[in-house]
PyMOL CGO cylinders between C-alpha atoms (Angstrom):
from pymol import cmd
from pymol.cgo import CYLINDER

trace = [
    CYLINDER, 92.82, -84.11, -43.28, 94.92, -80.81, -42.61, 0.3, 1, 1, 1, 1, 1, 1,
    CYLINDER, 94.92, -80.81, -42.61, 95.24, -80.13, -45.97, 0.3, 1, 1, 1, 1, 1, 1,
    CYLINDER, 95.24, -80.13, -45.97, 90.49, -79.94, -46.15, 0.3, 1, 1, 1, 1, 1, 1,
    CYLINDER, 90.49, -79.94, -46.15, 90.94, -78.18, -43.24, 0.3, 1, 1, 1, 1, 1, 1,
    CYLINDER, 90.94, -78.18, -43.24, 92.78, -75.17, -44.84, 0.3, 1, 1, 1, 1, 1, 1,
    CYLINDER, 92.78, -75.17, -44.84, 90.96, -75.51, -47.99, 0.3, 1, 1, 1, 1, 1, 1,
    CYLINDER, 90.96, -75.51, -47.99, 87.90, -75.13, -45.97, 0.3, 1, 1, 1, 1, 1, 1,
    CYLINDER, 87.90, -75.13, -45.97, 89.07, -72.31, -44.00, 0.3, 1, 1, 1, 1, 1, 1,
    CYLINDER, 89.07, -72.31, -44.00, 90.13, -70.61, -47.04, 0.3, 1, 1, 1, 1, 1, 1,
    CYLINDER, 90.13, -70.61, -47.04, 87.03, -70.82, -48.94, 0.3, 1, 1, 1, 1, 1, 1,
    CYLINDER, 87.03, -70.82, -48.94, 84.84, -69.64, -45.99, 0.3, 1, 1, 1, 1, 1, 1,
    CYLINDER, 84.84, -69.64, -45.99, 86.96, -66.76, -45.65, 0.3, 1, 1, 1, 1, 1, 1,
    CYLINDER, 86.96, -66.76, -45.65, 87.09, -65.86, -49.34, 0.3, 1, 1, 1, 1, 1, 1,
    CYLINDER, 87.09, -65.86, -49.34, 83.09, -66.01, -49.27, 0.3, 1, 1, 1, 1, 1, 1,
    CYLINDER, 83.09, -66.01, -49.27, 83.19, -63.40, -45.93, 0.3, 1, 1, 1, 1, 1, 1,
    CYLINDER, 83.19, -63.40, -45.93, 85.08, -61.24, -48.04, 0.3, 1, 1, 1, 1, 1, 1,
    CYLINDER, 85.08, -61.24, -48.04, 82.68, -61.25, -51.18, 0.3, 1, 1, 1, 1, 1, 1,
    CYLINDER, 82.68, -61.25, -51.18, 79.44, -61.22, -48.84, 0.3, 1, 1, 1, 1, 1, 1,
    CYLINDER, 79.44, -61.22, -48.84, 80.77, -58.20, -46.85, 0.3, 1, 1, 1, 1, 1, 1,
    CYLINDER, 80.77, -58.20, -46.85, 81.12, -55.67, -49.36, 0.3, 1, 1, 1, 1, 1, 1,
    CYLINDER, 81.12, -55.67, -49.36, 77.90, -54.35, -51.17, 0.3, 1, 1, 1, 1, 1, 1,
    CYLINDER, 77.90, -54.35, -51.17, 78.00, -51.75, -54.00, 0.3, 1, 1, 1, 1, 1, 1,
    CYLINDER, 78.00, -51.75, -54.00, 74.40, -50.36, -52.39, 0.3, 1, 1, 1, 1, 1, 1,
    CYLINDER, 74.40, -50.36, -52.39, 74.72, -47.48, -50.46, 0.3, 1, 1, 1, 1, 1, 1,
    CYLINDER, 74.72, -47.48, -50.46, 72.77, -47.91, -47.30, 0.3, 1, 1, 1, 1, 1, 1,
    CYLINDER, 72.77, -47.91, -47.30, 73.15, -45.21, -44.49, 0.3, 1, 1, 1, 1, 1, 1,
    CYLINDER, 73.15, -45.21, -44.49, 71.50, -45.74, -41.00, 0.3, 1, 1, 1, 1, 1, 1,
    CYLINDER, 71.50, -45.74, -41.00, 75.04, -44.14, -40.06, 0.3, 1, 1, 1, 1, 1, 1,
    CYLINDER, 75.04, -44.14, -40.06, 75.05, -41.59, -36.16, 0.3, 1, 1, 1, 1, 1, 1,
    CYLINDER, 75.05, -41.59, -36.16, 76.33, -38.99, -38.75, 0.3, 1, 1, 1, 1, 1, 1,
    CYLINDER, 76.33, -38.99, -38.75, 75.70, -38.07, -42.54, 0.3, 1, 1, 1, 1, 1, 1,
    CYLINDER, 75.70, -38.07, -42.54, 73.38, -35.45, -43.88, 0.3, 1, 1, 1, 1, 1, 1,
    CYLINDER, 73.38, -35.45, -43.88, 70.08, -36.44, -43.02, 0.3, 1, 1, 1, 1, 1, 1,
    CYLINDER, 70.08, -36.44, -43.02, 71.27, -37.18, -39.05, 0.3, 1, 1, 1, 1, 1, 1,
    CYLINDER, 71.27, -37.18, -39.05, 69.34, -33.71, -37.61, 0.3, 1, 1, 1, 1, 1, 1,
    CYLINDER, 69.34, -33.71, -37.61, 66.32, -31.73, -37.42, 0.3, 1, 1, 1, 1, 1, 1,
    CYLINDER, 66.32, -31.73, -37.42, 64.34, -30.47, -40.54, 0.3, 1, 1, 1, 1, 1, 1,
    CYLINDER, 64.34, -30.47, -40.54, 61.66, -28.29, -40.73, 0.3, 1, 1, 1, 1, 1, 1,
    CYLINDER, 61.66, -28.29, -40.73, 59.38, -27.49, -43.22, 0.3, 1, 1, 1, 1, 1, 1,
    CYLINDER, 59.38, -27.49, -43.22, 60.18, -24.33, -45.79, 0.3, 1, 1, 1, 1, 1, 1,
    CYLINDER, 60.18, -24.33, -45.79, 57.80, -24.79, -48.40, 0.3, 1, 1, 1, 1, 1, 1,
    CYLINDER, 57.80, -24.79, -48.40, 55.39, -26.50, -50.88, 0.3, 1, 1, 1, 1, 1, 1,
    CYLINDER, 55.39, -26.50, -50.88, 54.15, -26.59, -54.19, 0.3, 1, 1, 1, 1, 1, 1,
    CYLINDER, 54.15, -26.59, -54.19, 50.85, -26.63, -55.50, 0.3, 1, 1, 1, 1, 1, 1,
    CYLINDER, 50.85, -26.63, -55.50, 50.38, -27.70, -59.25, 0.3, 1, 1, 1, 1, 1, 1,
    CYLINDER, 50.38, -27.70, -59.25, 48.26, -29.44, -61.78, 0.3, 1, 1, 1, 1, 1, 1,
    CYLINDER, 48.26, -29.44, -61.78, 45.08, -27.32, -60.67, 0.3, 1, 1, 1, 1, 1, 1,
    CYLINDER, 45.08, -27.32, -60.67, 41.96, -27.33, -63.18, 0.3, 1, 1, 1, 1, 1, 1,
    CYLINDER, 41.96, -27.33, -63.18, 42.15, -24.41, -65.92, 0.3, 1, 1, 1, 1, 1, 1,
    CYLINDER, 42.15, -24.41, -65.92, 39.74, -22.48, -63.40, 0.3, 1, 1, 1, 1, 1, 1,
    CYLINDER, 39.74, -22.48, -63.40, 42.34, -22.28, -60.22, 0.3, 1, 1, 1, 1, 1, 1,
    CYLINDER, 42.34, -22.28, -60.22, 45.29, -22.24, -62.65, 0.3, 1, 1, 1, 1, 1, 1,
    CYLINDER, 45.29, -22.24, -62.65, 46.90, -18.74, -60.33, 0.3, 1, 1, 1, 1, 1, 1,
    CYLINDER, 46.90, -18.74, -60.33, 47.01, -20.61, -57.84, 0.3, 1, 1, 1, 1, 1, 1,
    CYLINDER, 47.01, -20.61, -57.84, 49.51, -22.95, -59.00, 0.3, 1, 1, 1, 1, 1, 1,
    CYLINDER, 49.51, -22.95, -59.00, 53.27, -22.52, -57.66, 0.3, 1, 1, 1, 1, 1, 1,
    CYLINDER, 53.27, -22.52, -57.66, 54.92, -22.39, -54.40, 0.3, 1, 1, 1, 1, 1, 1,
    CYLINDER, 54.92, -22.39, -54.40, 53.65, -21.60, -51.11, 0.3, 1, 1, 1, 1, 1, 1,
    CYLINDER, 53.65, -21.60, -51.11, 56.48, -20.48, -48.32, 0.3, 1, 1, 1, 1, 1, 1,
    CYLINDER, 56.48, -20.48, -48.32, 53.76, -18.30, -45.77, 0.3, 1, 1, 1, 1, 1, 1,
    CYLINDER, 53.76, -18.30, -45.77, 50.92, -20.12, -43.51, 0.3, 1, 1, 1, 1, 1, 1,
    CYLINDER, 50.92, -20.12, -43.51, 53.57, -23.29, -43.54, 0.3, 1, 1, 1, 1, 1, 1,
    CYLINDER, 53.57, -23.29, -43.54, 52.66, -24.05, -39.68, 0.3, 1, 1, 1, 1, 1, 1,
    CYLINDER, 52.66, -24.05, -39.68, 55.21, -26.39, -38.24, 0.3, 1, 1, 1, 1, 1, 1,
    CYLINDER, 55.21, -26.39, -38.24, 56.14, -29.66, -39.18, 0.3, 1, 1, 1, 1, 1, 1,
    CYLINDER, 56.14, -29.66, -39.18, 59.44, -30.98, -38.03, 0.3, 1, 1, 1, 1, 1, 1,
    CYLINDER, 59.44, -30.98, -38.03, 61.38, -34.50, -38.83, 0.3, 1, 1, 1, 1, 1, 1,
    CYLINDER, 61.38, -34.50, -38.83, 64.17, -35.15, -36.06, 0.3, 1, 1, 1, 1, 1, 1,
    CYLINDER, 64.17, -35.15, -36.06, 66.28, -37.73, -37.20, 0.3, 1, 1, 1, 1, 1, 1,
    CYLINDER, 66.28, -37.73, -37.20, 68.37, -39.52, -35.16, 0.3, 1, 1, 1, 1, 1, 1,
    CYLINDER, 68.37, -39.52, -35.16, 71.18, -41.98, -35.30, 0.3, 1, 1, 1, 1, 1, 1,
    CYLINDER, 71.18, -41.98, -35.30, 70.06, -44.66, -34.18, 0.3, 1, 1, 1, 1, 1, 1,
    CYLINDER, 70.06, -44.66, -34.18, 67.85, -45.11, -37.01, 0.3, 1, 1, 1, 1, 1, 1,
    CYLINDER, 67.85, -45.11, -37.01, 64.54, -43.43, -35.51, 0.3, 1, 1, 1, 1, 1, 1,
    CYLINDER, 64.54, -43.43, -35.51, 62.62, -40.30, -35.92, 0.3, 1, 1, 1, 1, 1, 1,
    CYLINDER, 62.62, -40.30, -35.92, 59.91, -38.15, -34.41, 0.3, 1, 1, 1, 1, 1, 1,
    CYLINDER, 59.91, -38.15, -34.41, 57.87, -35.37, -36.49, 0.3, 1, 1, 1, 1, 1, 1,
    CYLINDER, 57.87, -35.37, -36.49, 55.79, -32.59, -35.06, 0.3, 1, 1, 1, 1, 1, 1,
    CYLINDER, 55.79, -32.59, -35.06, 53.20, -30.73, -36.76, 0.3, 1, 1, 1, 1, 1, 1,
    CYLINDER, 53.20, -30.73, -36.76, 50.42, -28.40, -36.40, 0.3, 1, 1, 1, 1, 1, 1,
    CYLINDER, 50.42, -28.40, -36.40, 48.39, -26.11, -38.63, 0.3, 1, 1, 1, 1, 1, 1,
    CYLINDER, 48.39, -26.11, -38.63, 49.52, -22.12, -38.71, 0.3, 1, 1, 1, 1, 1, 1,
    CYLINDER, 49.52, -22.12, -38.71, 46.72, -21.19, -36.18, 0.3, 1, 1, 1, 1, 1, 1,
    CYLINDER, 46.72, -21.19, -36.18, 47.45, -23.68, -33.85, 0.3, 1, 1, 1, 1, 1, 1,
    CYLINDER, 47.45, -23.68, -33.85, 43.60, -25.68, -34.45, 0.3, 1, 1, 1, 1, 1, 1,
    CYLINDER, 43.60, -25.68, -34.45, 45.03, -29.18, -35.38, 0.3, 1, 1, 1, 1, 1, 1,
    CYLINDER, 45.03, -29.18, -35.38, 48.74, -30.93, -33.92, 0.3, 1, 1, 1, 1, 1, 1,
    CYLINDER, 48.74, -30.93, -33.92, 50.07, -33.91, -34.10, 0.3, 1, 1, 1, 1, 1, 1,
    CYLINDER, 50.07, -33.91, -34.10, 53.13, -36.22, -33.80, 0.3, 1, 1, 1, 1, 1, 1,
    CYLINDER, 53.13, -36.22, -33.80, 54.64, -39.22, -34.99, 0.3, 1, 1, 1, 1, 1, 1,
    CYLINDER, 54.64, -39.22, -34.99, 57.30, -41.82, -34.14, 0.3, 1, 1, 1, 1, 1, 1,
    CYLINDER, 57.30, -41.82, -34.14, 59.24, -44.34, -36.18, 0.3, 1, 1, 1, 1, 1, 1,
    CYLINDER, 59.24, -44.34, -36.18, 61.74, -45.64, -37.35, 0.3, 1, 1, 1, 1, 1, 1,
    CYLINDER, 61.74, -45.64, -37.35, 64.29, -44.45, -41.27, 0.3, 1, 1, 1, 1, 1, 1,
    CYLINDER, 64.29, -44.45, -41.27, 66.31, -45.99, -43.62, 0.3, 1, 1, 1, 1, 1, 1,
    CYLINDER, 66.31, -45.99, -43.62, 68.54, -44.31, -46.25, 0.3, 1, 1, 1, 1, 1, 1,
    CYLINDER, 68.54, -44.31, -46.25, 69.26, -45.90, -49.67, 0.3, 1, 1, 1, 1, 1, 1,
    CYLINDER, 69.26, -45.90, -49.67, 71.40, -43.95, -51.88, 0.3, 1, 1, 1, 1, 1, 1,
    CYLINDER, 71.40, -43.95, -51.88, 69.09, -40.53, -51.89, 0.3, 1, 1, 1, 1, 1, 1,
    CYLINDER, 69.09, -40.53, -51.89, 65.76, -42.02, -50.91, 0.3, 1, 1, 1, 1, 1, 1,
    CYLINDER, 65.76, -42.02, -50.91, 64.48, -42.27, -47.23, 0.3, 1, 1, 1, 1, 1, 1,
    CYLINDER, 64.48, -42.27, -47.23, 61.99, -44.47, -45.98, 0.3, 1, 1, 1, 1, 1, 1,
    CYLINDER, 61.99, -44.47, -45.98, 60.17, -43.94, -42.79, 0.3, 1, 1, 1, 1, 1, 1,
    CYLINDER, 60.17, -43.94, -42.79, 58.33, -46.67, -41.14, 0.3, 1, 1, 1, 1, 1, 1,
    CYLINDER, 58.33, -46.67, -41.14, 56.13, -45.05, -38.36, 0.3, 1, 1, 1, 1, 1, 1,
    CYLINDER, 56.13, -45.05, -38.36, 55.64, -47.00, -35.24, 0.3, 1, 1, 1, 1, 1, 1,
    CYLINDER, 55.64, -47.00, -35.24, 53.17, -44.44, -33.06, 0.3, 1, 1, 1, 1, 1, 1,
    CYLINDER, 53.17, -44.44, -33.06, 51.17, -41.54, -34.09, 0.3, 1, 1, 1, 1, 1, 1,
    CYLINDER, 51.17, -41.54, -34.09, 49.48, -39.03, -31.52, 0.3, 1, 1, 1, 1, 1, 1,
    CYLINDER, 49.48, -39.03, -31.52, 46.01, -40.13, -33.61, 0.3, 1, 1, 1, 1, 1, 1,
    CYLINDER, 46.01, -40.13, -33.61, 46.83, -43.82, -32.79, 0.3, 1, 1, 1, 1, 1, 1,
    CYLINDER, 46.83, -43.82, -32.79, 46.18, -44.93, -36.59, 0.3, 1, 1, 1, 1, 1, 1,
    CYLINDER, 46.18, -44.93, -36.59, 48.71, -47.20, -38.02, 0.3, 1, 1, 1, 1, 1, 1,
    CYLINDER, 48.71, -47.20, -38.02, 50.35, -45.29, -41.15, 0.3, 1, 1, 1, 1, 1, 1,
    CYLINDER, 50.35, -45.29, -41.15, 52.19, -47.26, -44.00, 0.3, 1, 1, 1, 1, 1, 1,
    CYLINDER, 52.19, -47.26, -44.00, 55.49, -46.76, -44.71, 0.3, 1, 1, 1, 1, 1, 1,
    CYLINDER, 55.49, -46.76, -44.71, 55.99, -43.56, -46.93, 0.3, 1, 1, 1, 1, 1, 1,
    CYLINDER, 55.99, -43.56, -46.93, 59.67, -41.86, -48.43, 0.3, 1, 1, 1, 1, 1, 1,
    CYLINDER, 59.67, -41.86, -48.43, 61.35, -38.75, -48.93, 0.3, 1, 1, 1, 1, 1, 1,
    CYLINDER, 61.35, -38.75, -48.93, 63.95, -37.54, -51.46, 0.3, 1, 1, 1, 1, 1, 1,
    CYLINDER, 63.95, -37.54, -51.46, 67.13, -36.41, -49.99, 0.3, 1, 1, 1, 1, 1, 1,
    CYLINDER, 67.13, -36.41, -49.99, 68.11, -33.83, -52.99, 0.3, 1, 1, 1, 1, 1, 1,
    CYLINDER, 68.11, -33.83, -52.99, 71.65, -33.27, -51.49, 0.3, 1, 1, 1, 1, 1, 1,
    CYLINDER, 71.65, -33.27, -51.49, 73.06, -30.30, -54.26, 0.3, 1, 1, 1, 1, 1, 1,
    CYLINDER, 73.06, -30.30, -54.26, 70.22, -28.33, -52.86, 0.3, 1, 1, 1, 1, 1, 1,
    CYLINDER, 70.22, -28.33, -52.86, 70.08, -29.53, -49.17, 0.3, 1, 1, 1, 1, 1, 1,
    CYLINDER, 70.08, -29.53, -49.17, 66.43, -30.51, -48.93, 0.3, 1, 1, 1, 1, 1, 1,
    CYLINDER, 66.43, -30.51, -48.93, 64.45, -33.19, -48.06, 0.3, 1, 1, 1, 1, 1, 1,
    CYLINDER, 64.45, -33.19, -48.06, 61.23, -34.10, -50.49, 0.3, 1, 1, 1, 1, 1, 1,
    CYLINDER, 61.23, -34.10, -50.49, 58.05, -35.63, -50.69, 0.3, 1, 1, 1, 1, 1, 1,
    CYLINDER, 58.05, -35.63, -50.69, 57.80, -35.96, -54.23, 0.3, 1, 1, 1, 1, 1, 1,
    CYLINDER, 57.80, -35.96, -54.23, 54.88, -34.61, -56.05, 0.3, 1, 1, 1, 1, 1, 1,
    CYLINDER, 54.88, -34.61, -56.05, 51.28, -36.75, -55.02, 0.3, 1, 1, 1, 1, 1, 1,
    CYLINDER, 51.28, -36.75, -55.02, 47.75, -36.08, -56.26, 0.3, 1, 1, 1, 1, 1, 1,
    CYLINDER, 47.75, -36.08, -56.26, 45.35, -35.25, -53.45, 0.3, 1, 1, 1, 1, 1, 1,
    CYLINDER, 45.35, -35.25, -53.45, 42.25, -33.50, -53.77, 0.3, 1, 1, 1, 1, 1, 1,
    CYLINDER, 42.25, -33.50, -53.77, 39.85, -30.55, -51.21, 0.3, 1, 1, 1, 1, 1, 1,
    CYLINDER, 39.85, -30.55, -51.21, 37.12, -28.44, -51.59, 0.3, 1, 1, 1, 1, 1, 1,
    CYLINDER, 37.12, -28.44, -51.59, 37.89, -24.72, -52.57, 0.3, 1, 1, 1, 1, 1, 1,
    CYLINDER, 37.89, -24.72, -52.57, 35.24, -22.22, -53.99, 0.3, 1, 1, 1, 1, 1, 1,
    CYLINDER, 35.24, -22.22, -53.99, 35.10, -21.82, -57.64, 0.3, 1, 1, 1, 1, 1, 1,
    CYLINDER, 35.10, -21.82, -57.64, 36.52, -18.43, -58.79, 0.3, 1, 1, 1, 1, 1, 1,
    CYLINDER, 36.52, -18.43, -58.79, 34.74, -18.42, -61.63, 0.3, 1, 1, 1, 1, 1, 1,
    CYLINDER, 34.74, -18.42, -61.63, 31.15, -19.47, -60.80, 0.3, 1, 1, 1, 1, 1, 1,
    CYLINDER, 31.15, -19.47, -60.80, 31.32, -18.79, -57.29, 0.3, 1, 1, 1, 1, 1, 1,
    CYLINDER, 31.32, -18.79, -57.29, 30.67, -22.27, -55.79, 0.3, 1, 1, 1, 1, 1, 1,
    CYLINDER, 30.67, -22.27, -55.79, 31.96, -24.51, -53.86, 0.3, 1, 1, 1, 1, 1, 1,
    CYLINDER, 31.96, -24.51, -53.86, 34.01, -27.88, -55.18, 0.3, 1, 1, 1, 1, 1, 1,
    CYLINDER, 34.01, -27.88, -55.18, 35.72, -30.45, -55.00, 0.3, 1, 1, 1, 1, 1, 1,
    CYLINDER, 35.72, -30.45, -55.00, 39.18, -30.34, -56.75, 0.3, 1, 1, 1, 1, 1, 1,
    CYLINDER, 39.18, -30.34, -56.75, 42.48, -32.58, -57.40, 0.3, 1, 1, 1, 1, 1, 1,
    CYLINDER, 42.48, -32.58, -57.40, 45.53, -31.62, -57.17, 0.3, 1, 1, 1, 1, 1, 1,
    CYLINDER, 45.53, -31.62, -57.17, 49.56, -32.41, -56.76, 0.3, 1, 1, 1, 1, 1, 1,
    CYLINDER, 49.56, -32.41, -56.76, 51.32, -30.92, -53.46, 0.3, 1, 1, 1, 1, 1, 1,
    CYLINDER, 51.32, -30.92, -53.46, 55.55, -31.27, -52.83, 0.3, 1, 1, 1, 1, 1, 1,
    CYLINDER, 55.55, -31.27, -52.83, 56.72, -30.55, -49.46, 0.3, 1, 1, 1, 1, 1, 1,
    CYLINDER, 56.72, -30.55, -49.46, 60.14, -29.52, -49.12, 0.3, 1, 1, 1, 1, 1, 1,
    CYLINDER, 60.14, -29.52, -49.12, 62.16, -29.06, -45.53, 0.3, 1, 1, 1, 1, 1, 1,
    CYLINDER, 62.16, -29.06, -45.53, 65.46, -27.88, -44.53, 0.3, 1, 1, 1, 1, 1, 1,
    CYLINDER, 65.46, -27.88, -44.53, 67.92, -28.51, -42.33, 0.3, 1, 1, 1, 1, 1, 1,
    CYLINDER, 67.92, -28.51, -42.33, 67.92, -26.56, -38.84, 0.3, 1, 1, 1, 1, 1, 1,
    CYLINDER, 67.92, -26.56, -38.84, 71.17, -28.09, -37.61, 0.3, 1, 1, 1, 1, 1, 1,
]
cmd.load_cgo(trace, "trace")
């Protein structure tokens, strides 16, 4: 009966072992890169129709302020509002890191809608966080023929480090 008894301990322990290590780098860590405050430094506009085509390319004046404090503990709060002040906001919740992408689940938002869960690239050779390019689309007035459209369009955001 002793001799199951060791043989038992020794194979639960053996499994501990192999369970506890995991090649996948997940960081909800109190320190590490992203453990801060980040505020916005720029964006790029791109894939514009033929007609708005100068307008493509990056956008660093007019930013307003958008700030992403993450905290150790595995949450975050952002801050935003529009250069002239007109529309602010803010948003709780709560991030995970996986090798270099960052999801954020939000839990509250100043407009009380429920958001779905949305990521960021941590690029870490240049020290910025990302949205990644997505297509979204406004209304802008035609240079061409004068008039008012709608348009689509990709937008990156990009934010730096404070401290």
């Amino acid at each position: 009966m002793k001799r199951y008894t060791a043989i038992l301990l020794f194979t639960l322990s053996i499994i501990g072992l192999l369970t506890a290590c995991s090649k996948e780098e997940t960081n909800v860590a109190s320190s590490g890169p992203i453990v801060g405050q980040w505020d916005i430094n720029r964006y790029t506009i791109s894939d514009l129709p033929t007609s708005y085509s100068t307008l493509n390319g990056t956008v660093n004046t007019n930013l307003g302020i958008d700030t992403y404090t993450f905290r150790g503990d595995a949450t975050y709060s952002e801050t935003y509002s529009s250069y002239d002040g007109s529309s602010k906001g803010s948003e709780d919740g709560n991030w995970v890191r996986t090798d270099s992408i960052l999801v954020l689940t939000p839990t509250a938002t100043s407009s009380g809608k429920t958001l779905a869960p949305y990521k960021f690239k941590y690029i870490s050779d240049r020290g910025e966080l990302s949205t990644g390019k997505f297509q979204t689309s406004g209304i802008a007035i035609n240079p061409t023929t004068n008039k008012e459209e709608t348009i689509s369009y990709s937008l990156e955001f990009f934010y730096l480090k404070r401290y």
